[in-house]
PLY file of the C-alpha trace (Angstrom):
ply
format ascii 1.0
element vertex 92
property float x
property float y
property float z
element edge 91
property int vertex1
property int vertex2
end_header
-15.54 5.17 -15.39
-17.88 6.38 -18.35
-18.70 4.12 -21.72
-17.08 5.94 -24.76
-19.98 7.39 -26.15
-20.96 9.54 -23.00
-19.83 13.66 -22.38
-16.85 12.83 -20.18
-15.52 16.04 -20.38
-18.75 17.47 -19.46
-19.19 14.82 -16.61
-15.70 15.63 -15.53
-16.72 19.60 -15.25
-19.82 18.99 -13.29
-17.78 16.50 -10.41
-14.29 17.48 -10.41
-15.12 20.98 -8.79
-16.65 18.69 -5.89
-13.73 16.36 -5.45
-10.55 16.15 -3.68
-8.65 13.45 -5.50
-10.47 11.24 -8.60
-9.63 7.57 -8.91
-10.36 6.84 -12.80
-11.06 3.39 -13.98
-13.26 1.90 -16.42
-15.81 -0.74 -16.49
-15.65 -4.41 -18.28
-17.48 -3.33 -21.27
-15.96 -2.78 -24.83
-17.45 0.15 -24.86
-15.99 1.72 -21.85
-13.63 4.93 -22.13
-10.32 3.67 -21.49
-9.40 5.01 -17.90
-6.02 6.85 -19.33
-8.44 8.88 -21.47
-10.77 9.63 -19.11
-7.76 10.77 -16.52
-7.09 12.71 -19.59
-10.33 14.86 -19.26
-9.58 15.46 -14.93
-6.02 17.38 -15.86
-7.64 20.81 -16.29
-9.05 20.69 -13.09
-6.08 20.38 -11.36
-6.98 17.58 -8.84
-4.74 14.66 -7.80
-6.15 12.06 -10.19
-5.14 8.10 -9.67
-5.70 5.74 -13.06
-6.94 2.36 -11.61
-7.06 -0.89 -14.19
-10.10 -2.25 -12.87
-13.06 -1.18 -10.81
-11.74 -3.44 -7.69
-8.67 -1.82 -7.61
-9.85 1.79 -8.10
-12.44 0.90 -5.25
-9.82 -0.36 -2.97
-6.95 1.96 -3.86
-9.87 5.36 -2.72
-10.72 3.02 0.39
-6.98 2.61 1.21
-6.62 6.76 0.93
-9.61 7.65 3.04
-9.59 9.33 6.22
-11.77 9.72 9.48
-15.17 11.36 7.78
-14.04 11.15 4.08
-16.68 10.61 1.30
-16.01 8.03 -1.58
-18.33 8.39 -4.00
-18.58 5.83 -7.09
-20.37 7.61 -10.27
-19.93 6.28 -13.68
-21.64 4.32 -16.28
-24.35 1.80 -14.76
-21.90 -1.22 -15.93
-19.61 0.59 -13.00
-21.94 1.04 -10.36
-23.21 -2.85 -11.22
-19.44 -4.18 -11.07
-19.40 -2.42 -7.26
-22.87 -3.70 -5.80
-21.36 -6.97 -7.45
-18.64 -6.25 -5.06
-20.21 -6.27 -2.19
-22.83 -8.29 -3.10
-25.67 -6.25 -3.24
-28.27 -6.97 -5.34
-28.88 -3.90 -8.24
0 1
1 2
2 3
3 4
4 5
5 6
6 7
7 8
8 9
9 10
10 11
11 12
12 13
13 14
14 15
15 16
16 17
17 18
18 19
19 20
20 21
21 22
22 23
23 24
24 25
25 26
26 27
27 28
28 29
29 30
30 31
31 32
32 33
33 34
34 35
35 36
36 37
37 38
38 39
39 40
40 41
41 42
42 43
43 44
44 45
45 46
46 47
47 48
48 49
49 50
50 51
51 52
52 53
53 54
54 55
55 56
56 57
57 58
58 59
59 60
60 61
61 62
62 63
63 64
64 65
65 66
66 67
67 68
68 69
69 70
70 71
71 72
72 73
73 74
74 75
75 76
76 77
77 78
78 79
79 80
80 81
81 82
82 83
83 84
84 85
85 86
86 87
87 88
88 89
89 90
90 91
């Protein structure tokens, strides 16, 4: 999840190449990019791309998916990576 006023698109081009499949979500700030848009910016890429309503669920949904030595890697705004050390607890 990215705020609106950040280079999704060029976000997306830098990760996506990296990824397998891309959970999309978006923080709880009005001035997040809704996650539908941002799944918008993964379709050229051609990746398996999930749309999540809320950072919980797109957390849970990747954990759900992963396998033996998979990687999940949360990257995002800040507001993102505070709502998953809020998560577990951990302090920022």
């Amino acid at each position: 999840g990215v705020l609106a006023d950040k280079d999704a698109a060029g976000i997306a081009a830098k990760l996506l190449p990296l990824a397998d499949t891309v959970w999309v979500t978006q923080p709880q700030s009005e001035r997040a990019l809704p996650a539908q848009r941002l799944a918008d910016f993964c379709v050229p890429f051609g990746k398996p791309t999930r749309v999540c309503p809320s950072v919980k669920e797109a957390l849970l949904a990747a954990a759900q998916a992963a396998q033996g030595d998979d990687l999940i890697c949360v990257t995002g705004s800040l507001y993102l990576v505070g709502e998953v050390l809020a998560l577990f607890a951990l302090p920022p």
